[in-house]
N, C-alpha and C positions, 0 to 999 in steps of 0.2 A: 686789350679789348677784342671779344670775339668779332672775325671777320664776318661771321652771319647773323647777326643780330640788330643789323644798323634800322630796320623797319621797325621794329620793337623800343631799340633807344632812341630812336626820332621820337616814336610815340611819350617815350617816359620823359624824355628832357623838354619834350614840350609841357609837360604837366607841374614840372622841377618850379623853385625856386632857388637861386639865390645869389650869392656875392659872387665877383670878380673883378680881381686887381692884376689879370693877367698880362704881363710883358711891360706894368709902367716905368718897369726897371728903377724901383724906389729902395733906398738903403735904412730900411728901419733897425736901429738901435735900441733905442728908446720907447716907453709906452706915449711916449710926444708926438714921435715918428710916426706909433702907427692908428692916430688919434680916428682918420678917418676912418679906417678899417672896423673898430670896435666901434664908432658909431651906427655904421651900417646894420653890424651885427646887433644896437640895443635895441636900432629904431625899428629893422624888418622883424614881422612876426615869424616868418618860418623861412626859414633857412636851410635848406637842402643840400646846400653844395655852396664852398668855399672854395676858389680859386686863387692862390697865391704865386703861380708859374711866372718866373722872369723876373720876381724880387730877393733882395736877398735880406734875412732874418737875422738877429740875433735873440738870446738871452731873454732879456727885460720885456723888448716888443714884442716874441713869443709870447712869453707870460699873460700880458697885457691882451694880446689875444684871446687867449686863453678864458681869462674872465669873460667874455662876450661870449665865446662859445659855449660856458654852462648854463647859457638859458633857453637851450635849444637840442631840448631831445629827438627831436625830429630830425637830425642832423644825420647825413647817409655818404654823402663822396668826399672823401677832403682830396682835392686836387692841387698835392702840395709838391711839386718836379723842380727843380731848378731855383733852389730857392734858397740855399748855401753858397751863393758866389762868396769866394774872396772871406769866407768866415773862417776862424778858429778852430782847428779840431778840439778844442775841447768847450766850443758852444752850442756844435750839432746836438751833439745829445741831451744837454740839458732844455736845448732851446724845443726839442722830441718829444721830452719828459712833459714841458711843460702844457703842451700840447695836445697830447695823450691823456694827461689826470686829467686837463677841462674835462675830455671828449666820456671820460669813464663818472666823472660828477654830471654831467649831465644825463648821463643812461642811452647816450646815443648809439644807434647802432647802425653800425658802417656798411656798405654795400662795395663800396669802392676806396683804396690807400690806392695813392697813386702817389709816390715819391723817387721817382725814375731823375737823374741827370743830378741827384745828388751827391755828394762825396762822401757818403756813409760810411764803408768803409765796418770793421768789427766794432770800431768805435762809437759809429752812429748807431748800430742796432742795439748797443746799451740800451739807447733813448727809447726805443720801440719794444723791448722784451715785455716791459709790465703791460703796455697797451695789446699787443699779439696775441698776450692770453688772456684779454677780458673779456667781461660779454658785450663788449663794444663790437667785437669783433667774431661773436657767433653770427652773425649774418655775413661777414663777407662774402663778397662771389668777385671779389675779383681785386688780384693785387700785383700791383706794375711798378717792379723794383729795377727797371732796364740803366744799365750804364750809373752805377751804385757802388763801385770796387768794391764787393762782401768778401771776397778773397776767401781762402778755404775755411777760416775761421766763422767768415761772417756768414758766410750759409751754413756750415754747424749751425751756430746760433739759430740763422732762421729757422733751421729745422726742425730744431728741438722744441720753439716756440710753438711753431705749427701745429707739432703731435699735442704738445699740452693743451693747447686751444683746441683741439678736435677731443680731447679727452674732456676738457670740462665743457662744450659745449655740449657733448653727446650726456655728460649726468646732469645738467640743466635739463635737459630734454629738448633741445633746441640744434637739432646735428645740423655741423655745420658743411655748406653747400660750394665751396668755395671752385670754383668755376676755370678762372684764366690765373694764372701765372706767368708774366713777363719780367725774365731775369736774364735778358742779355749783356755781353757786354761786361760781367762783373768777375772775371779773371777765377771763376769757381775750382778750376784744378780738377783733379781725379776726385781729392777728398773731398771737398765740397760739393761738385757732383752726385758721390756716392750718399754724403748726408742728406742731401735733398731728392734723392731718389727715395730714399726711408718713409720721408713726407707723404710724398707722392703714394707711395705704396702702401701710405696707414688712413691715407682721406679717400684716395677711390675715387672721387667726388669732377675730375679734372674735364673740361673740355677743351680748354688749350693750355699748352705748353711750350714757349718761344725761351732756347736758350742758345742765340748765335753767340757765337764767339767767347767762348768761357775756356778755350786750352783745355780740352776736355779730351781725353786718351780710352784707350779700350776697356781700362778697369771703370771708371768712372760711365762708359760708353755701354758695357754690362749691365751694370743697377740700375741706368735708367730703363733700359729695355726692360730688364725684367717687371720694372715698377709701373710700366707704361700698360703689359700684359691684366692690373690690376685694376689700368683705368679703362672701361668699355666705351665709355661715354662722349673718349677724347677728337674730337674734329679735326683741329687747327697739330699738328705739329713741325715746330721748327727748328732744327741742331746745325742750321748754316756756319759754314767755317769753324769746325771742331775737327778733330783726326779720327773719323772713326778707323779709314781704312776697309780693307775687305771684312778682317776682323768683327771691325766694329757692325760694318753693313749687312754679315751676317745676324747678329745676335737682335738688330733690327725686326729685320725682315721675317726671323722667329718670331716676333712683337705682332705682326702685323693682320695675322690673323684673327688678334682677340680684339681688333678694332674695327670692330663693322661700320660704324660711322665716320671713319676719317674720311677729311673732304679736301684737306690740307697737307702732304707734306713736302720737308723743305731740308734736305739735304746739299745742298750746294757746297764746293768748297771743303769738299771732306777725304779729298783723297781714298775715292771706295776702289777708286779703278776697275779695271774690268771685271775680276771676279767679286769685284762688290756689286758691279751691274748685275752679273749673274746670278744673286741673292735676291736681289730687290723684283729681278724678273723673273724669278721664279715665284716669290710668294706674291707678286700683284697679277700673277695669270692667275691665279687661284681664287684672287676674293678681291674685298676693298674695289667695289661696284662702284662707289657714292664718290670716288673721288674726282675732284675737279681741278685740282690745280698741286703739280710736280714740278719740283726744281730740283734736278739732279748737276747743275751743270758746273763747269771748272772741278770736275773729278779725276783727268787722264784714262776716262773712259774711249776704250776702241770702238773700233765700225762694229763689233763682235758684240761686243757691250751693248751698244748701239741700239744697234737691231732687238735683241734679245727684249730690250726695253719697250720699243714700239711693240711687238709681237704680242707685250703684254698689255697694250692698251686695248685690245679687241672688246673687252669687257666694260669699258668707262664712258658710258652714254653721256655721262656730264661734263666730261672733262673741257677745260676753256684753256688752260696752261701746259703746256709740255715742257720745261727747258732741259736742253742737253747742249747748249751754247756754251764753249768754254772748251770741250772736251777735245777727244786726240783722235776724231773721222778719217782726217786728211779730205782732199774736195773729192775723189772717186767718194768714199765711203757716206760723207755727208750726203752725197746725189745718192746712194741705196736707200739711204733710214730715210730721206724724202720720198722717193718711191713707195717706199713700204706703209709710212705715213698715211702717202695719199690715198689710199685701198680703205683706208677707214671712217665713219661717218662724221669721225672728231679730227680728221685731218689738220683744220683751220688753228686747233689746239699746239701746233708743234710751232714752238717760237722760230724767229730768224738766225742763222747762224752765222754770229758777224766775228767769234774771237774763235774759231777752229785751230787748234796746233797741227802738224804732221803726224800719221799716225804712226805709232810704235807698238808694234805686233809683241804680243807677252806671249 
């Protein structure tokens, strides 16, 4: 969910109706199980958003679900995270399927897939392929697959979904607008990465893009940069704890131009080191005005690095976040880049520096 939008979704989810069984940590098996659920769903007339977060599903009480949900077109978030504990790999999907056909017999159409903290897996996106490309899903603007294992296959899959869903949504006449993309956490590799930079690069359409932690290396670190060059629109970006390296931090920083409106980014934990600082402060002296909040930190960036980085903030009248915490100053150098800090209107913006290493001169 975009970081700058919270005034506008106050606004909407005040207008929202609907279910929520979120956290009662309930074991539905059975359509017995989840008797109360489909009553909710016969007796409310509009239903906007179903909450299922903290229980866990099978099969049959999917199903059962499922029937309640076809009488309700007007159906837009299914807020479904956390909701495979302890099941079957081979119930996810079908319990997906089931799911999904309600949501396409009803003609609903989605705003929000939110199935993040499931153990999906290649397996589970079986469940999801028919639903990705319906017109269920020509409305999406925003889908949170975070902490999901897709593994390189399963974002293949997502990818290929995507492109088809943007292709048949655009000969409906109905382009589809799809917004935020959170996919951390799901072990994507070079391959996977590179497949869902394809995505990325045939919808355009992105405002944020969070993928921490997916073991993501320079080839995979390539195609999203260049995919990223596609999206203008993109705000929020986050590739915390991946390896780009200076490599990677290059091929970035090339990136960063065609982003007039990032307000967000979030490189932590990437091992760019110095000559990746070097990249990142050369193309943010140049542009990227609008930004307000950097996390470069735990990178083995020098005092060198450092600075180069502060030097670049001279331009970011918004900026509220600096982090360079983590990195390799030493205390003489960390007391420079606070000096240097201080000279500027956005000072208050440089966070604390409480995990400093000793510095190592490259």
């Amino acid at each position: 969910m975009s970081t700058f939008n919270f005034a506008s979704m106050a606004a909407q989810l005040g207008q929202e109706q609907g279910i929520s069984f979120e956290n009662k940590v309930l074991s539905w098996n059975t359509a017995a199980d989840v008797q109360d659920v489909v009553d909710a769903l016969n007796k409310q007339t509009t239903v906007h958003y179903l909450n299922l977060d903290g229980n866990t599903l099978g099969v049959e009480a999917a199903k059962a679900i499922g029937e309640g949900l076809k009488r309700h077109p007007e159906f837009r978030k299914a807020l479904w995270k956390n909701m495979f504990t302890g099941r079957l790999i081979s119930e996810i999907p079908e319990a997906l399927k089931h799911l999904g056909a309600a949501l396409i017999v009803a003609g609903a159409k989605l705003t929000v897939l939110d199935l993040s903290d499931n153990a999906l897996g290649p397996n589970g996106m079986r469940g999801l392929e028919e639903l990705l490309r319906s017109p269920v899903c020509y409305s999406l603007q925003e889908l949170l697959l975070c902490n999901c294992g897709l593994g390189p296959e399963g974002g293949s899959m997502l990818s290929r979904a995507l492109i088809d869903l943007h292709a048949n949504a655009n000969k409906a006449g109905f382009p589809l607008q799809l917004r935020v993309f959170i996919g951390s956490r799901n072990r994507l590799e070079d391959a996977g990465a590179t497949e869902m930079a394809t995505a990325f690069q045939t919808l355009k359409t992105f405002e944020e893009i969070v993928l921490e932690q997916n073991s993501i290396y320079i080839e995979g670190v390539e195609a999203l940069a260049e995919s990223f060059k596609h999206n203008p629109h993109l705000r929020v970006l986050n590739m915390n704890d991946n390896t780009l390296k200076s490599e990677g931090a290059e091929k970035i920083a090339e990136a960063l131009p065609f982003l007039p409106l990032l307000r967000e980014m979030s490189f932590g934990d990437c091992l760019i080191k110095t000559n990746g600082a070097y990249h990142f402060g050369e193309a943010l002296e140049r542009g990227n005005e609008r930004l307000e909040v950097i996390d470069l930190g735990f990178n083995e960036i020098n005092s060198d690095g450092g600075l180069v980085l502060v030097n670049a903030m001279g331009n970011k009248p918004k900026l509220r976040i600096l982090n360079l915490d983590g990195n390799s100053f030493g205390e003489e150098g960390s007391e420079k880049i606070i000096s240097e800090m201080s000279k500027l209107p956005t000072a208050a913006a440089l966070q604390p520096f409480q995990h400093q290493e000793e510095e190592d001169l490259e």
